[in-house]
C-alpha positions in Angstrom: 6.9 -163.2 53.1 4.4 -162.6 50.2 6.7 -165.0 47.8 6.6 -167.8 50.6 2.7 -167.3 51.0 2.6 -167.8 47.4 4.6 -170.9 47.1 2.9 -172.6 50.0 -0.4 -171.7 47.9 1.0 -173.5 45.0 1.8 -176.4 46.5 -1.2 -177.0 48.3 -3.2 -176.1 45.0 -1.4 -179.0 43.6 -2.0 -181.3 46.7 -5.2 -180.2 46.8 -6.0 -180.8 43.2 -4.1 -184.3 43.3 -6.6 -185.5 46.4 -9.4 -184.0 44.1 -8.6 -186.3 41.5 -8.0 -189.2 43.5 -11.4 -188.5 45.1 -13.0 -188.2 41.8 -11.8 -192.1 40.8 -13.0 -193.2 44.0 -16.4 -191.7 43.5 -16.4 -193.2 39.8 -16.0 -196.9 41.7 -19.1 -197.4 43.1 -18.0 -199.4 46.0 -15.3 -196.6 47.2 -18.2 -194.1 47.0 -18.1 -193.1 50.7 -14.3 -192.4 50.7 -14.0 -190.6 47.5 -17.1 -188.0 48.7 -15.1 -186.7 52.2 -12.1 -186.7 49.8 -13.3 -184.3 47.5 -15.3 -182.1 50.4 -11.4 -182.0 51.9 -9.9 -181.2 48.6 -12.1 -178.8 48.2 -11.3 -176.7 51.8 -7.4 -177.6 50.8 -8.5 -175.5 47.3 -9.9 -172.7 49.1 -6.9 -172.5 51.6 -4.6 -172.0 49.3 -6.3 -169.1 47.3 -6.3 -167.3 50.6 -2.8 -168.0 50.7 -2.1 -166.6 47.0 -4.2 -163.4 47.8 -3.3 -160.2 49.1 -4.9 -159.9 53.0 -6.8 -157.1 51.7 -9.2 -159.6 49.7 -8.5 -162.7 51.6 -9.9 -161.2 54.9 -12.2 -158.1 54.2 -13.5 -157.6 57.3 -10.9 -157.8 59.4 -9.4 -155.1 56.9 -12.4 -153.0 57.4 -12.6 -153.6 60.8 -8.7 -152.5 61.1 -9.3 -149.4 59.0 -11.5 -148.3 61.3 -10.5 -148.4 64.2 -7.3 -146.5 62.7 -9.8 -144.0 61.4 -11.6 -144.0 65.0 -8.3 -143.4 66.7 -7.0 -140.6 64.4 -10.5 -138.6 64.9 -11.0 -139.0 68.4 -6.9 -137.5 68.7 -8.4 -134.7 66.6 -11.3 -133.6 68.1 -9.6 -134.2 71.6 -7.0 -131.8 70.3 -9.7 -129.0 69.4 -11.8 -129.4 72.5 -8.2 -129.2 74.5 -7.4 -125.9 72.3 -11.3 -124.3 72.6 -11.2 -125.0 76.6 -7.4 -123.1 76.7 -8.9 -120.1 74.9 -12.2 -119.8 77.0 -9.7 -119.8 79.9 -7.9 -117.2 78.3 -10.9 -115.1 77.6 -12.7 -115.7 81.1 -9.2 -114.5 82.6 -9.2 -111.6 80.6 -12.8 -110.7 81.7 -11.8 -110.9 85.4 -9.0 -108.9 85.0 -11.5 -106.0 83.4 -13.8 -106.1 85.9 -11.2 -106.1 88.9 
């Protein structure tokens, strides 16, 4: 999956860079001024697309990675502490038991 994220970044780097240049010679001709500026705004998203593409999701999308880690980290503590508060409430049972059994 990674190689096929890659290639499809390479090939829209080059797409992206060929509109870039195309929009360049249009902004060069005076008269195709107003198509050779949306040109190079699109070639420049097309440019940023595909270095998303190229880079690991770690750096692509950090937030959502943070985001994800967290809620992983959230998940894994609140199993935890549920576990300890399950444990502490089985041996105050135990020892309230153990107290009515002395005193009967």
């Amino acid at each position: 999956m990674r190689l096929l994220r890659g290639l499809l970044g390479a090939v829209l780097w080059i797409l992206a860079s060929v509109l870039g240049l195309v929009g360049l010679v249009l902004c060069v001709t005076v008269i195709l001024l107003p198509v050779g500026i949306p040109l190079l705004g699109i070639a420049r998203r097309l440019i940023t697309s595909a270095v998303r593409l190229m880079l690991p999701r770690s750096l692509a999308h950090p937030i959502d990675e943070v985001s994800r880690t967290v809620t992983k980290k959230g998940r894994r503590a609140r199993s935890v502490t549920s576990n300890a508060a399950d444990k502490a409430g089985e041996k105050i049972h135990k020892v309230a038991r153990a107290g009515d059994k002395l005193l009967a």
